[in-house]
C-alpha positions in Angstrom: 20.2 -38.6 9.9 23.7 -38.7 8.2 23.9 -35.2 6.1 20.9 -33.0 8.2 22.5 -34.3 11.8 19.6 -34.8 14.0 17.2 -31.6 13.4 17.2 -30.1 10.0 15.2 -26.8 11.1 12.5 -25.9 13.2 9.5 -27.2 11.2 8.6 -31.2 12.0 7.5 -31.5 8.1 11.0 -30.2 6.5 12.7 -32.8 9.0 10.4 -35.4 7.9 11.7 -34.3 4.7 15.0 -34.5 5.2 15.1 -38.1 6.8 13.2 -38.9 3.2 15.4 -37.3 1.2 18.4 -39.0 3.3 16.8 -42.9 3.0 16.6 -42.0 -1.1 20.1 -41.1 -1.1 21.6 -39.6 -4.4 17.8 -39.4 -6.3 15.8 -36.4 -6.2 12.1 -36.7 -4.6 11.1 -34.4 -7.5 13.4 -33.2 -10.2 15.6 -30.3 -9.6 14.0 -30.2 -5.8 16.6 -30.7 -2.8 16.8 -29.3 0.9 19.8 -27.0 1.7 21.1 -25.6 4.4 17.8 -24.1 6.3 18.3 -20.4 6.5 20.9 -20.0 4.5 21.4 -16.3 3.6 24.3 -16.7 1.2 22.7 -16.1 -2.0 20.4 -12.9 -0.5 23.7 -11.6 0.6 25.9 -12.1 -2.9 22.9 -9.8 -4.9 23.1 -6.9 -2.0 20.0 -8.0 0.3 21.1 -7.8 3.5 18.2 -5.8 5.5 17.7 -7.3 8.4 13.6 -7.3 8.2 13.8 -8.8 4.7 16.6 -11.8 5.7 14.0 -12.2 8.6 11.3 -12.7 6.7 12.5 -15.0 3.9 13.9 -18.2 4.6 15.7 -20.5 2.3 15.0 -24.3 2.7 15.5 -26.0 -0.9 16.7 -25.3 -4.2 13.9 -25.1 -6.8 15.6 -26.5 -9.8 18.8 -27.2 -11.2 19.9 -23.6 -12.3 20.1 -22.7 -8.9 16.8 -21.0 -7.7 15.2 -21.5 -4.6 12.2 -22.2 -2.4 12.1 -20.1 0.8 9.1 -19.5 3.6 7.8 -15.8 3.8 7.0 -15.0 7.2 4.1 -12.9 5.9 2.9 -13.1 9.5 4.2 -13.9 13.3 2.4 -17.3 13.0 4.0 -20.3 15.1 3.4 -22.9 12.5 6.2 -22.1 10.1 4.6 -25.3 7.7 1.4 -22.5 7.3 3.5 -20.0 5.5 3.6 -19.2 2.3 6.4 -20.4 -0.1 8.0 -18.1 -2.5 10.0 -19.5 -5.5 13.0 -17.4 -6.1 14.9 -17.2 -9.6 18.2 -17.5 -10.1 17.9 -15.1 -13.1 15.8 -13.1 -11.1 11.9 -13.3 -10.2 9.9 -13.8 -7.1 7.0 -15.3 -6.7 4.7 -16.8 -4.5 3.7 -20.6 -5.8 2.1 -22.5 -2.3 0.3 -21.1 0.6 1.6 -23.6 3.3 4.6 -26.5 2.9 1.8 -29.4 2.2 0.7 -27.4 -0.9 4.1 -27.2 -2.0 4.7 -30.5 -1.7 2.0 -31.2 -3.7 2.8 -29.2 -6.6 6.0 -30.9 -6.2 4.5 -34.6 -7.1 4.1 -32.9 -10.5 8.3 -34.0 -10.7 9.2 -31.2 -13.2 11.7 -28.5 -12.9 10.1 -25.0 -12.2 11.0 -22.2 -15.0 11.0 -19.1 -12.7 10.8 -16.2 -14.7 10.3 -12.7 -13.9 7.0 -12.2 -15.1 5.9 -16.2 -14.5 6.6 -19.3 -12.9 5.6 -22.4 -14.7 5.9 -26.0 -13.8 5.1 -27.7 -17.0 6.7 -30.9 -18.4 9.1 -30.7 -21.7 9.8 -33.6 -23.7 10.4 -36.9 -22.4 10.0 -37.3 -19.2 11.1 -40.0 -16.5 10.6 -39.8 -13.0 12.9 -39.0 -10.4 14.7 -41.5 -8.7 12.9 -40.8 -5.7 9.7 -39.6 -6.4 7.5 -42.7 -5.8 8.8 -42.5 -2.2 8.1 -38.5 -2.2 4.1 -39.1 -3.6 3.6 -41.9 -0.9 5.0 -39.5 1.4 3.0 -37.0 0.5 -0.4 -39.1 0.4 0.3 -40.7 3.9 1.3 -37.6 5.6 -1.2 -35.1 4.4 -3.8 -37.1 2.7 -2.9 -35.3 -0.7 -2.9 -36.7 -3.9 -0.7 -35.6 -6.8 -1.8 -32.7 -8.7 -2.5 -32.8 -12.2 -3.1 -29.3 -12.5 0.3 -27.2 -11.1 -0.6 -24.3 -12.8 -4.3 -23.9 -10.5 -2.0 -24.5 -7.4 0.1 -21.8 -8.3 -2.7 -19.6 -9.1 -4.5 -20.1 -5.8 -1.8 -19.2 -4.2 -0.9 -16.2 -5.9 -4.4 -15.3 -5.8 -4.2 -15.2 -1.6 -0.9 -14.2 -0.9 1.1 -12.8 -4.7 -0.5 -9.2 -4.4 0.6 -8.7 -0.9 4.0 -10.2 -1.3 4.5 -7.9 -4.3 4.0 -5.1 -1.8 6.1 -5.9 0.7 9.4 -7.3 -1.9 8.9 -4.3 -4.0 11.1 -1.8 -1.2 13.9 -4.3 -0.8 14.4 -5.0 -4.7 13.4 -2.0 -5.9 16.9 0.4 -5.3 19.2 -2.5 -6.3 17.3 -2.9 -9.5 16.3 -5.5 -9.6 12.4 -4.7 -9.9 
């Protein structure tokens, strides 16, 4: 698998992944979207999170965008399927927030192949100006509709919502102690 060696990480969809994002080469699957080290606690570590419970809990897989945020897992629970977990978009500028329930959702609102604006109040995933598709998206939407019987959303906003409506209220909770005395809450 070139770049991701032979096992990217523990969960069988973010290898499956990888080895797509490998045969595309160069061209995002959806724009601003691309895996990165799995785990990687580098960027917790530069803004002062380094509790062990909270670097347990989050784990990085992709970058979000192109300014540099991030989509990581929350291990809300001890579940064994880690492609269950919730995904939590993380901004570069600051902001949390919780945008899938489980990897296939995310990769869903991914087939809308725009660049998430992660604020700290919102997320959005909404198209500006022109807009061409990724290099490597067509592979990405037939990946996702063969693999998890999904079709592009039209509607990333309601995916977003649902999640937030499951998981955004508890996940407030639980970030709020880590964030909270390095101000960033």
């Amino acid at each position: 698998m070139g770049r991701w060696l032979a096992v990217y990480s523990p969960v069988p969809e973010l290898n499956e992944l990888a080895a797509l994002q490998e045969r595309t080469g160069s061209h995002f699957l959806s724009r601003g979207f691309e895996l990165v080290e799995y785990g990687d606690r580098m960027s917790f570590e530069a803004l002062g999170l380094t509790d062990p419970e909270f670097l347990s809990r989050l784990i990085i897989f992709a970058m979000a965008n192109g300014s540099g945020s991030n989509y990581a897992l929350w291990r809300v629970d001890d579940r064994d399927d880690l492609a269950a977990l919730p995904i939590i978009a993380l901004g570069d500028e600051g902001g949390e927030h919780v945008v899938a329930r489980d990897l296939p959702e995310l990769f869903r609102l991914l087939t809308c192949d725009v660049d998430p604006l992660i604020g700290h109040d919102e997320v959005s995933y909404e198209a500006y100006g022109d807009h061409e598709p990724s290099g490597g998206h067509e592979a990405f939407v037939d990946w996702v509709r063969t693999r998890f019987g999904l079709e592009p959303t039209t509607d990333p906003a309601a995916v977003v919502t649902a999640a937030q409506r499951e998981y955004g209220a508890r996940f407030d909770v639980w970030v709020k102690p880590f964030l909270e005395p390095l101000g960033y809450c």
